[in-house]
Structure formats: C-alpha cells, structure tokens
C-alpha positions as a LaTeX table, in Angstrom:
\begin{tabular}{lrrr}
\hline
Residue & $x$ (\AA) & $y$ (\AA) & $z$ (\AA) \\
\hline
Unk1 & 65.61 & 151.80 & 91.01 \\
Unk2 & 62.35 & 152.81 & 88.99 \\
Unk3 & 62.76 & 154.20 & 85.89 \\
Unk4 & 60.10 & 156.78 & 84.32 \\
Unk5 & 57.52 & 156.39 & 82.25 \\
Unk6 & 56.89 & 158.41 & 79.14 \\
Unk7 & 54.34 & 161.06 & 78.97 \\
Unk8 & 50.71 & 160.28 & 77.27 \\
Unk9 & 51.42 & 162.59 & 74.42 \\
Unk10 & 54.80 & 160.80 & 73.51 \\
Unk11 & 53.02 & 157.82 & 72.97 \\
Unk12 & 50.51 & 158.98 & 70.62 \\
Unk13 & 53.32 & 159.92 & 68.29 \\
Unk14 & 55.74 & 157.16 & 69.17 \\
Unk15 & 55.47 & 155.60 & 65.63 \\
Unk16 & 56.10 & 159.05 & 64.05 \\
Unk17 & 59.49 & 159.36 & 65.87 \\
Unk18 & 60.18 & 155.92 & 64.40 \\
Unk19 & 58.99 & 156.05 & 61.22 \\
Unk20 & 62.86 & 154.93 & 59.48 \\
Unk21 & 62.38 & 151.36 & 61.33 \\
Unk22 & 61.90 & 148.58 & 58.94 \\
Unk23 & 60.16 & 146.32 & 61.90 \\
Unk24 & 60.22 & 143.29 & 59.17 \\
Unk25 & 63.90 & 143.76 & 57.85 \\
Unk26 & 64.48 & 144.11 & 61.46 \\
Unk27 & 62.88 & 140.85 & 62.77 \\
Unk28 & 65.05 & 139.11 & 59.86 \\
Unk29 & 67.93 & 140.28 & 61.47 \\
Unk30 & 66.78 & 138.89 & 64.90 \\
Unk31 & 66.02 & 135.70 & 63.36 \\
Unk32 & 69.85 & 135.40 & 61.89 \\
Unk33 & 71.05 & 136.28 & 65.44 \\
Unk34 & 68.99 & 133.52 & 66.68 \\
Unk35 & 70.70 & 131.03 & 65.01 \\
Unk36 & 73.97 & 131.60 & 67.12 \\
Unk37 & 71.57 & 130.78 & 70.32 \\
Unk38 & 72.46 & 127.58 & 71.89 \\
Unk39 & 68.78 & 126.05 & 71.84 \\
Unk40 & 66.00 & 126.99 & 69.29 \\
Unk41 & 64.64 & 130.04 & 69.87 \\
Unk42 & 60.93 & 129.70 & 70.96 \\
Unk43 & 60.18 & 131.97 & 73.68 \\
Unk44 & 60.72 & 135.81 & 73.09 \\
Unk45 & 61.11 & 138.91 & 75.94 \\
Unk46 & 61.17 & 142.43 & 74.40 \\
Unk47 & 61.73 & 144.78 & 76.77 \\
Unk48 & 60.50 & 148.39 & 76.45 \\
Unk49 & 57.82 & 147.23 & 73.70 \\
Unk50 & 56.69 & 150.55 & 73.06 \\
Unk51 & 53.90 & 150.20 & 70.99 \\
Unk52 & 54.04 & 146.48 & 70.03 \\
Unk53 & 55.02 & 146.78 & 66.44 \\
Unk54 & 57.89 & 143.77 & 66.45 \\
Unk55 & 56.26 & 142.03 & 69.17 \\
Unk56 & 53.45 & 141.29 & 66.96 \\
Unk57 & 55.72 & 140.66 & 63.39 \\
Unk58 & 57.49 & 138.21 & 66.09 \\
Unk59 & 54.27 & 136.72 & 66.89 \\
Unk60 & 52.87 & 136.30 & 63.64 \\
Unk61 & 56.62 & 134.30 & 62.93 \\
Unk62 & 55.30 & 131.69 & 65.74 \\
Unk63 & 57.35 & 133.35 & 68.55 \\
Unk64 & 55.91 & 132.61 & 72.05 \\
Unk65 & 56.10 & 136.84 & 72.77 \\
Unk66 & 56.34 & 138.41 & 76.07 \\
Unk67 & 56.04 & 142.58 & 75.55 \\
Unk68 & 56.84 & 144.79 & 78.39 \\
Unk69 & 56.86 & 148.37 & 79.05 \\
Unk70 & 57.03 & 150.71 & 81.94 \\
Unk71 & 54.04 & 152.80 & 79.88 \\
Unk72 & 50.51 & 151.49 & 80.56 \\
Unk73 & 49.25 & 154.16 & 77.01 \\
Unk74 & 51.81 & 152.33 & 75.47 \\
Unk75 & 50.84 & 149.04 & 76.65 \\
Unk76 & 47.07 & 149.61 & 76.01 \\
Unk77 & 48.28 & 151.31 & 72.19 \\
Unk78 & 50.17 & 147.86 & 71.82 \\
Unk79 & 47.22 & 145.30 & 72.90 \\
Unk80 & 44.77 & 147.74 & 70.53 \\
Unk81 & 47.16 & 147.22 & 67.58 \\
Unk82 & 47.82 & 143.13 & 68.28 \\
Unk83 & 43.61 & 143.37 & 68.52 \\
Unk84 & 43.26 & 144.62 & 65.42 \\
Unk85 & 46.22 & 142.40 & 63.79 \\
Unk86 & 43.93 & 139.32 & 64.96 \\
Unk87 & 46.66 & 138.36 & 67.49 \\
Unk88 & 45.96 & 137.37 & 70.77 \\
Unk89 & 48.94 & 135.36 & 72.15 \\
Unk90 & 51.52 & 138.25 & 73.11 \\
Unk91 & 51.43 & 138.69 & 76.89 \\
Unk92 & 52.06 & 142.07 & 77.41 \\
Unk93 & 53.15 & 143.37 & 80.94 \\
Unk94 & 53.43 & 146.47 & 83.35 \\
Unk95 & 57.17 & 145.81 & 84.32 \\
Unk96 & 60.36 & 148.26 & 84.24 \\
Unk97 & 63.44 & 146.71 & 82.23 \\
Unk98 & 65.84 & 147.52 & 85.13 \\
Unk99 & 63.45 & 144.72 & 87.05 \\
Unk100 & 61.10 & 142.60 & 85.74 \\
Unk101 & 60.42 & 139.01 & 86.32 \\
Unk102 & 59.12 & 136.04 & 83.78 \\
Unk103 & 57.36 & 132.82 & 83.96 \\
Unk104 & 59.43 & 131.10 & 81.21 \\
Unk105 & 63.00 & 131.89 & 80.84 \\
Unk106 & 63.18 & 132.90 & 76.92 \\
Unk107 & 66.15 & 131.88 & 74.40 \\
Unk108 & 66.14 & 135.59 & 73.40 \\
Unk109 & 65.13 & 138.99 & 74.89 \\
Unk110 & 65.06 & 142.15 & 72.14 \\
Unk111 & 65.48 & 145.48 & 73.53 \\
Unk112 & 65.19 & 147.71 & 70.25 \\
Unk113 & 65.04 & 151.58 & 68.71 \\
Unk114 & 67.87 & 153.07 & 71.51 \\
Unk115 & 65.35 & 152.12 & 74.71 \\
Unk116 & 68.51 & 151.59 & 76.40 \\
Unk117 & 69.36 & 155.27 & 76.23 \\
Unk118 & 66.41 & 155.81 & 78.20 \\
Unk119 & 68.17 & 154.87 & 81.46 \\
Unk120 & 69.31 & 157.48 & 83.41 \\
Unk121 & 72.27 & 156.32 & 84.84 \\
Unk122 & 74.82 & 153.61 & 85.03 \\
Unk123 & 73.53 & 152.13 & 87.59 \\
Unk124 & 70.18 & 151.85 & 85.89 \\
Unk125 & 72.09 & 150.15 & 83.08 \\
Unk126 & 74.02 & 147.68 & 85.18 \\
Unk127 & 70.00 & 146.95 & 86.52 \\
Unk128 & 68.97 & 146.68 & 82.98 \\
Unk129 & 71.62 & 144.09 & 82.00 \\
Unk130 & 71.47 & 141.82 & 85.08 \\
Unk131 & 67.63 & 141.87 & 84.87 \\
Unk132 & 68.36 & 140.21 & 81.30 \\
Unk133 & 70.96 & 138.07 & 81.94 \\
Unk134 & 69.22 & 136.46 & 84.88 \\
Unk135 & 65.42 & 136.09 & 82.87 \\
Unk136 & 67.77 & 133.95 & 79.64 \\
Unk137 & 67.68 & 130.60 & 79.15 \\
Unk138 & 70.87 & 128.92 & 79.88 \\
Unk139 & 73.09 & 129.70 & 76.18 \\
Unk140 & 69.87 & 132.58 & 75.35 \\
Unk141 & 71.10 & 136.00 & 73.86 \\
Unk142 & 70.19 & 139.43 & 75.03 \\
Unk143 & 70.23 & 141.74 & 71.90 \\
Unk144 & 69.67 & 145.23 & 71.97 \\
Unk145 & 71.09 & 148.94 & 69.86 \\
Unk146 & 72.00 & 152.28 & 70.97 \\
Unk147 & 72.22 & 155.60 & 70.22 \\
Unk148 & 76.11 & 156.60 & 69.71 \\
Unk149 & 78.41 & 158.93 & 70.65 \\
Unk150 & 78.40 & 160.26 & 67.32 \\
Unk151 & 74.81 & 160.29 & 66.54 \\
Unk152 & 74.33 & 162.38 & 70.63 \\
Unk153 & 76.92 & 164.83 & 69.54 \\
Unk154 & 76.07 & 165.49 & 65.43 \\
Unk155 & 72.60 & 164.48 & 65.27 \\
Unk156 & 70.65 & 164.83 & 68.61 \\
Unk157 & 72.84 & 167.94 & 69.29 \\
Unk158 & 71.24 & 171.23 & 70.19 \\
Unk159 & 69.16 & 170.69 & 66.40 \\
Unk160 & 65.17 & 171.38 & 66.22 \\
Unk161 & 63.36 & 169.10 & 63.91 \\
Unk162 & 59.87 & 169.39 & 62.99 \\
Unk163 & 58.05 & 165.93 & 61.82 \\
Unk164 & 54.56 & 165.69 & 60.74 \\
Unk165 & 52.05 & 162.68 & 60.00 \\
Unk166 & 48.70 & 162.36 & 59.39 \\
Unk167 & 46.81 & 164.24 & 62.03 \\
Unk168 & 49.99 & 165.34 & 64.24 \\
Unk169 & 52.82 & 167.62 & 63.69 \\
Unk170 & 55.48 & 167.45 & 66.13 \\
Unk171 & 58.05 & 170.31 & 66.94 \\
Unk172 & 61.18 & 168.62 & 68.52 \\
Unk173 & 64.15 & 170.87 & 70.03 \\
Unk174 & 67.40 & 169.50 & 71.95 \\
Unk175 & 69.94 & 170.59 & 74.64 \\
Unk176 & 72.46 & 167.95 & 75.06 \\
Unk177 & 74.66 & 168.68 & 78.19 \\
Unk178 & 78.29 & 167.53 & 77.22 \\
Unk179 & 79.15 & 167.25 & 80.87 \\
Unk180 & 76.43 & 164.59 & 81.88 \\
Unk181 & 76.40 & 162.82 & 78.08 \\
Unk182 & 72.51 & 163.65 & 78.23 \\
Unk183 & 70.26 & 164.93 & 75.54 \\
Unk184 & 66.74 & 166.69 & 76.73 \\
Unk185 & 64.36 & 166.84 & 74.22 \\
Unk186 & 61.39 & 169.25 & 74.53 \\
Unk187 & 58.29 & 168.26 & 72.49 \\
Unk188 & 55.44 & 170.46 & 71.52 \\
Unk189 & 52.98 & 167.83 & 69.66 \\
Unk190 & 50.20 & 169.80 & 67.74 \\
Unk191 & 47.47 & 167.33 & 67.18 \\
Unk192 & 44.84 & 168.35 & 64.37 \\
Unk193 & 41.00 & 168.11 & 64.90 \\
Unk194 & 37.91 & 167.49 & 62.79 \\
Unk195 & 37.31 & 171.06 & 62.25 \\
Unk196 & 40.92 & 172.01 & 61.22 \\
Unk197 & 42.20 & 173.70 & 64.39 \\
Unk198 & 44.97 & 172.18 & 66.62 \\
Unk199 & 45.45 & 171.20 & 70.30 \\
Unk200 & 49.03 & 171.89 & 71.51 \\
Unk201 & 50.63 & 169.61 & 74.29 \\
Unk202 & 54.63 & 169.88 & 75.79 \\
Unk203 & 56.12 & 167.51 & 77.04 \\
Unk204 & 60.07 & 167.05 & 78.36 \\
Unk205 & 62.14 & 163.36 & 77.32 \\
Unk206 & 65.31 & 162.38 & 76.64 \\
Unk207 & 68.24 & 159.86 & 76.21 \\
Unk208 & 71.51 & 159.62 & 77.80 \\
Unk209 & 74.73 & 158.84 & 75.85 \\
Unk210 & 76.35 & 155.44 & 77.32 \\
Unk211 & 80.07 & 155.03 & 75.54 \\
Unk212 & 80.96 & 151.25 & 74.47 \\
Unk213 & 83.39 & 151.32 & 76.99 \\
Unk214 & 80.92 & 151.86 & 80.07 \\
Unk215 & 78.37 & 149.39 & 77.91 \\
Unk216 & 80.75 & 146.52 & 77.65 \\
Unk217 & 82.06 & 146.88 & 81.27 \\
Unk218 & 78.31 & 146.60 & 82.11 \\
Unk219 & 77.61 & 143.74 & 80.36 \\
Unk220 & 80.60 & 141.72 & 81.78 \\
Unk221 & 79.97 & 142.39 & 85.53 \\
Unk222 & 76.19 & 141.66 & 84.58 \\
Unk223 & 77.52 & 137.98 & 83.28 \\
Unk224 & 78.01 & 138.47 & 79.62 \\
Unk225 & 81.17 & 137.57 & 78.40 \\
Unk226 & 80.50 & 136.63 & 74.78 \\
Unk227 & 79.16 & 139.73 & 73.57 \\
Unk228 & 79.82 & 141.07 & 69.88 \\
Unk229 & 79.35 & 144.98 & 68.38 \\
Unk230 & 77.72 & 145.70 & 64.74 \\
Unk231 & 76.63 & 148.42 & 63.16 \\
Unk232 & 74.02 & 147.57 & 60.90 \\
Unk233 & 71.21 & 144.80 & 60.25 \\
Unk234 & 73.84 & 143.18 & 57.63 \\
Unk235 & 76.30 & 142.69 & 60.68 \\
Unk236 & 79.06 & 145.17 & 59.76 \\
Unk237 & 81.85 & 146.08 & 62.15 \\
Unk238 & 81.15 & 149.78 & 63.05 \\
Unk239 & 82.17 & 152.15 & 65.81 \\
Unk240 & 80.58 & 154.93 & 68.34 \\
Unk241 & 82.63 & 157.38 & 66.67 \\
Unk242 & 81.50 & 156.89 & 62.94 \\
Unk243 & 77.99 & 155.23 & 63.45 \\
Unk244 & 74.61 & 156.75 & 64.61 \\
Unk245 & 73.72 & 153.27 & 66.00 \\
Unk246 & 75.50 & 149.99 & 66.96 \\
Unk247 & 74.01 & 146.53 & 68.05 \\
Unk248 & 75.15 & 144.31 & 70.54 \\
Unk249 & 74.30 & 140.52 & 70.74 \\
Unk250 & 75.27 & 139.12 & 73.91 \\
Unk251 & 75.34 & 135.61 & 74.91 \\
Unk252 & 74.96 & 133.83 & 78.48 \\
Unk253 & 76.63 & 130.96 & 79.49 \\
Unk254 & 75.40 & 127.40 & 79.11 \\
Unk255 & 75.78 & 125.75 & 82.26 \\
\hline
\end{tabular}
C-alpha cells in the first residue's frame, strides 16, 4: 500500500511547522532510550526523515544513519543541509515507511514529529509497524510519537493559525472529521520575493488520529510485545486524553 508524498510547497516550510522541536534535547532522549537496547546502538533507521535535521545531529554523535522519506524535495532539502553541515555519511533513501528494505539491520529505527499520523489508515499502520519490526536487529527498539486524541480534538480542531518566518508566511486552516478521526489541513504558503511582493501556493495535508488502543493492538500483531507509553522527553507517564503527544519505545525480541 503506497502512501503519499507531500506537496513541494510543504517542504519548503517543513522546518517552520516544526519550529518547537529541540532536535538536540531530542537526540538526548534517543540516546537514553538506547541504553535499554539489547546490543550497542550503532546503526540508526529514521523513517520519514523529512528534512534531515536529527539524522544529521545523529550523525555528527557517530551514528551509522540511514534517512528515508517518501519525498524526493525533502530528500534533496535533507542531502543540501548534511552538504552544508560537512556530513557525508547519512545514506538517505527514496523508500515509503509502510515498506522499505535495509542493508544492515539497525539497533534502533526513529520515526519522529507525529509522521505516524501521516498514514491513512490502519492498515497502513499495521504496514508501518511490521516494516520496522522486521528491518531491527534482534533486541533493537522501534521508537516513534504521535499526535493525540486530545491534541486532534483541542488543538488541530477546526482552528486557523497563521505562522511566519523569514521569507514565508504560512496561513494554516483545519477541518477535522470526528467520524473518520482525520484532520485536513489546507495551506496557503505566501512566499516573499526580492522586490517585496509575494507568490501564493495551496496545498491540501493532513494527519489522522490513531487512539492508543488501535496503536498498541498494532504493535503486538506486528511483533512488539515490550512496548512502553511516555509523554515527554523526561519519560513521564501521560495519556491520549491529557497530552498533545505521547512516545512509544518498543522493543523486539532477542532470539
């Protein structure tokens, strides 16, 4: 089942829409879930890379870093960026996270910033977590956040948001659809020229809500059966109904 891309203008102003991730603070979180790995961690996989940002703090740690993303502009805006950073080890690859294929099995695969709510539908999920599991390293963890149930119905919502950056102001308005737990978000990006005047683009994303019941459930028929829930980079307890965002750090097997 192929999963879509995002659209050209998305990516130019993916690091806008991210702007509250810490990517270091983040990677130090990753590192203390690699200690509960059952080998030392070596080899990385993030999934849906986006625009390479902890794929290249995870390579300047020493990681061995495999990026991929269904997105060649995002691909091409992460391989500028690791350029310009001086880093040239990352492999970065055209592959879809509900299928993709490795030639080392890694100790740890990252999918961060909600890219799970990006599937479409359960079945894309199941895809998503079996794809994992079966790339890990025998006692490797899959780790990866989402977008809650609180955060789709208070935050996401039917609310309009305007963000603006150096060079780009972007006018963001939802419709989230209670019935199919899926939030459509229609972008107008207004990106600024050397004279002063703008060129306007629109473009249609969006995110569906996945409850921690239909998550874990996932995660066990994919093969993970040690598998624990936090809220927050400090590994609090949290839940779906109080939290914008929880984390999951799942473990496979050792064999």
């Amino acid at each position: 089942m192929k999963n879509e891309g995002y659209g050209k203008y998305f990516v130019k102003a993916y690091d806008l829409l991210n702007t509250e991730i810490n990517y270091t603070e983040w990677c130090d979180f990753y590192e203390k879930c690699f200690e509960k790995a059952s080998k030392p961690v070596k080899n990385v996989c993030e999934t849906a890379c986006g625009t390479g940002n902890l794929a290249i703090e995870l390579s300047k740690r020493g990681y061995n870093v495999t990026a991929l993303d269904i997105s060649e502009d995002m691909l091409s805006e992460a391989d500028k960026k690791a350029y310009d950073a001086g880093i040239s080890n990352i492999r970065f690859t055209l592959q879809d996270m509900c299928d993709f294929k490795l030639y080392t099995n890694p100790q740890a695969i990252i999918c961060m910033a909600s890219s799970i709510n990006c599937l479409k539908t359960n079945a894309q999920l199941e895809e998503a977590f079996s794809s994992a599991y079966n790339a890990l390293d025998d006692g490797g963890l899959f780790i990866f956040d989402i977008s809650t149930k609180k955060k789709f119905e208070t935050v996401y919502a039917d609310n309009a948001y305007i963000l603006e950056d150096e060079m780009v102001l972007l006018a963001w308005q939802n419709y989230y659809n209670t019935k199919t737990k899926r939030c459509d978000f229609y972008l107008s990006f207004f990106f600024e020229n050397e004279n002063g005047s703008y060129d306007r683009y629109d473009e249609v994303s969006g995110e569906k809500m996945f409850t921690e019941k239909t998550i874990l459930k996932s995660l066990d028929k994919a093969g993970f059966k040690d598998v624990s829930v936090f809220c927050g980079l400090d590994f609090s307890k949290g839940s779906e109904n109080t939290d914008d965002r929880l984390f999951y750090l799942c473990k496979k097997e050792e064999k």
